[in-house]
C-alpha positions, 0 to 999 in steps of 0.5 A: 596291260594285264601279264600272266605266266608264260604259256605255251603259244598254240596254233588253232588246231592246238599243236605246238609248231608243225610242218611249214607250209610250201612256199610259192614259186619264185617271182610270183607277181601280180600285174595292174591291169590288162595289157594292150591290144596286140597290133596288125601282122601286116604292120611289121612290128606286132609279128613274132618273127619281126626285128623288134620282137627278136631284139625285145627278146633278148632283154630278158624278163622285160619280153614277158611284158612287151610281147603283151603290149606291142607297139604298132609305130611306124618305122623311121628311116626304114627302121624301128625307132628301136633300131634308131641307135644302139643307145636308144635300143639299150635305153629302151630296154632299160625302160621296159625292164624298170617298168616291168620291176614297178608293175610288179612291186606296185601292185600292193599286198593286202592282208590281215592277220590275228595271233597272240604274242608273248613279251618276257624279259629275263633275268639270265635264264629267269623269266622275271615278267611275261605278259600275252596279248592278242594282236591283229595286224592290217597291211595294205599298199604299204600302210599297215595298222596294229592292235594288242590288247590282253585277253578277256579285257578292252584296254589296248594299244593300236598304231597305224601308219597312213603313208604320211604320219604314225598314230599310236593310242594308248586306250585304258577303259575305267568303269565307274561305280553308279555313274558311268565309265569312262576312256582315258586315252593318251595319245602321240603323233610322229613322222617316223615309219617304225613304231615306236619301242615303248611298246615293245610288241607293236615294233616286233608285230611290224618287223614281222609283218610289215618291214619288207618295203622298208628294210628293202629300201635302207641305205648302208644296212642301216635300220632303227632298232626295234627294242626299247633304248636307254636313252629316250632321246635316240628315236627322235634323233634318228638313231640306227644300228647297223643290220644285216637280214635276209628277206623272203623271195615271195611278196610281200618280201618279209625278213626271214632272218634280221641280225642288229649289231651294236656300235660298240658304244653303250648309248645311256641317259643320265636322269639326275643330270638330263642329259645323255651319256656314251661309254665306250665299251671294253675289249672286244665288244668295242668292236660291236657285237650282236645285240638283237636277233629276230627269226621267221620260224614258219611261213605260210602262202597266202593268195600268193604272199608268203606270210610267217605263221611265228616269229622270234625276236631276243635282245640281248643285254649291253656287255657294260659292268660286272658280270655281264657279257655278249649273249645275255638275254635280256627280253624275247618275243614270240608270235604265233598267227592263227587266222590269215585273210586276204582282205584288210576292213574299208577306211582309212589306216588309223587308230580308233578311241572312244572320247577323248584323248590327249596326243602329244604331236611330235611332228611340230617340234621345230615351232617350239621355244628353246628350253623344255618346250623344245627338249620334249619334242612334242606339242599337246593338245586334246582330239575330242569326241574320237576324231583326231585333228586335221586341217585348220583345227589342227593348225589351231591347236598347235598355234595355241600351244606353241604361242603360250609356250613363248608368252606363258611365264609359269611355263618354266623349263626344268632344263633351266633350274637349278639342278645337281648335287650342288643345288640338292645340298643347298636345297636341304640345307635351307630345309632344315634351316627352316623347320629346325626353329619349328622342332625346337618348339614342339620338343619343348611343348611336349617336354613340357607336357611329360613334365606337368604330367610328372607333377600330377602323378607326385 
């Protein structure tokens, strides 16, 4: 991706923040569909003055629904078969209230949003990269699709999650002088809801536009971080941070506030050695401290949905070393939208490329041999002609690959060779071992040049 020099982010009208815009009257929901025909007077139970009606009253919101959906059902023993027995009562209006709560959540938001957003990674107080890209994001009934690219150019990088599987695409344009050009795509699969960090803005576009359901439905405050790790290996692994965060009344019931604390362990990856490691930090930070900060600046109504206009998002440096301490930043978003709609475009929520690309799947990882097949987690395989694989032709690729996995002898695992200081040592000493006859010969070659040359001369 190309980078710049930071910019201020504007609006679309030019200016540099502004006035938020009203919120929304709390509780604003949208029903499926039309209620039921209301019942006849004379049947006792469509009549607002009967003993269902007054009772249904009395649980609450739940009356708001019922008294749109009467029910004209005989009575039983002279009595409602609400008024069969307490408890039925009670359960009744316990199940008229959930189904007033699922009515409301289950009519799903839909909208689009496009904007540019700004990733610089500091150094202190010092901006040391910055890169700005565009971005589009699609939301509809929990599934959500997301684009950055850099101004003025066709790279990108696009994921979407369909419900069941996060697809991301990584699409790198190459022209080719006299014959053409060409896409080099990569590609990755995986089950998880959050996009991956590795690609720092698509997990900070879906906190701001997309996490409500999922940060409304963690268990123990616990959520995944939205920054890269150190350690490769956590996201597989199903890390996650405690969090504490406050969402918007409105729908989609976005964060407008989310806090990440850390654990009190720096959580690493020893590279020479592949493997990971765990260091328990000093006093006080053993304790936790915060280690990311995420804030909606401006919200704004659309068509009922309280959508943020721009958002901030800090990491902050691990307290570990010399030097360093809690509240150091380290890597900061920020977003700024500049056109909203309401519509998302038809079609399935799923990353487009031209060509072909090659998709590493990490959803198979239980199929793989033991070794390094299993350590990467994935299965590869090529999606032709800008489709991605399903069905049998799917199946047929990830047979292919996990059977040579076991089968292919060359295929050796690099957890499985010789590794370390002791096999780099023995390693340089059959080097040398080797080429030290060999330079030996070319002194002596070129000594004996210099010296016919001496000859010459006298």
């Amino acid at each position: 991706m190309a980078s710049e020099r930071t910019r201020p982010v504007r609006g679309a009208n030019g200016t540099r923040g502004g006035r938020p815009a009203p919120r929304p009257s709390r509780g604003t929901t949208r029903a499926w569909g039309r209620a039921a025909s209301p019942a006849s007077p004379e049947r006792g139970c469509g009549s607002p003055s009967s003993p269902c009606a007054r009772r249904v009253r009395n649980c609450g919101h739940a009356a708001e629904v019922v008294s749109k959906v009467r029910t004209d059902a005989c009575p039983i023993n002279g009595h409602h078969p609400f008024e069969v027995v307490p408890i039925a009562r009670t359960g009744a209006c316990v199940f008229i209230a959930a189904l007033t709560c699922a009515i409301a959540q289950g009519y799903g938001a839909e909208f689009e949003v496009e904007g540019v957003a700004v990733d610089d990674v500091l150094h202190g107080d010092v901006i040391q990269t910055s890169i700005t890209n565009q971005f589009l994001v699609a939301f509809r009934d929990g599934e959500y699709r997301i684009r950055t690219w850099p101004e003025g150019s066709s790279n990108y990088i696009e994921c979407a999650w369909d419900g069941k599987a996060l697809r991301t695409v990584v699409a790198d344009y190459r022209p080719r002088t006299g014959s053409g050009s060409t896409w080099l795509n990569a590609a990755m699969v995986e089950a998880q809801v959050v996009p991956t960090a590795q690609f720092p803005l698509l997990p900070a576009l879906w906190l701001a536009y997309c996490s409500g359901a999922y940060l409304g439905s963690a268990n123990d405050s616990l959520v995944e971080p939205v920054w890269p790790q150190d350690n490769p290996l956590l996201r597989r692994h199903g890390f996650r941070v405690k969090a504490h965060w406050r969402l918007c009344d409105s729908e989609p019931r976005l964060p407008e506030a989310v806090t990440f604390l850390n654990d009190g362990v720096y959580h690493g990856y020893d590279k020479e050695n592949m493997k990971p490691i765990e260091v328990p930090l000093p006093p006080p930070y053993g304790e936790g401290f915060t280690n990311a900060v995420y804030r909606a600046n401006l919200m704004t109504n659309l068509a009922s949905l309280s959508l943020p206009i721009e958002f901030f998002l800090r990491q902050y440096r691990t307290p570990l070393g010399t030097g360093v301490r809690a509240g150091t930043p380290r890597a900061t978003i920020l977003g700024r939208a500049v056109g909203f709609r309401t519509r998302t475009p038809a079609g399935t929520f799923c990353p487009v490329f031209s060509g072909d690309a090659t998709v590493c799947d990490y959803r198979f990882a239980d199929r793989l041999p033991p070794g390094k097949f299993r350590d990467d987690g994935y299965v590869q395989y090529t999606a032709t002609g800008g489709s991605w694989a399903s069905g049998e032709e799917l199946e047929s690729k990830i047979y292919t690959y996990t059977r040579s996995a076991k089968i292919m002898p060359g295929m050796v695992a690099p957890s499985l060779r010789p590794h370390g200081i002791r096999y780099k040592c023995a390693r340089t000493a059959i080097v040398l071992a080797v080429c030290s006859p060999l330079l030996v010969l070319l002194w002596k070659a070129l000594w004996a040049t210099h010296r016919s040359r001496e000859r010459k001369q006298t």
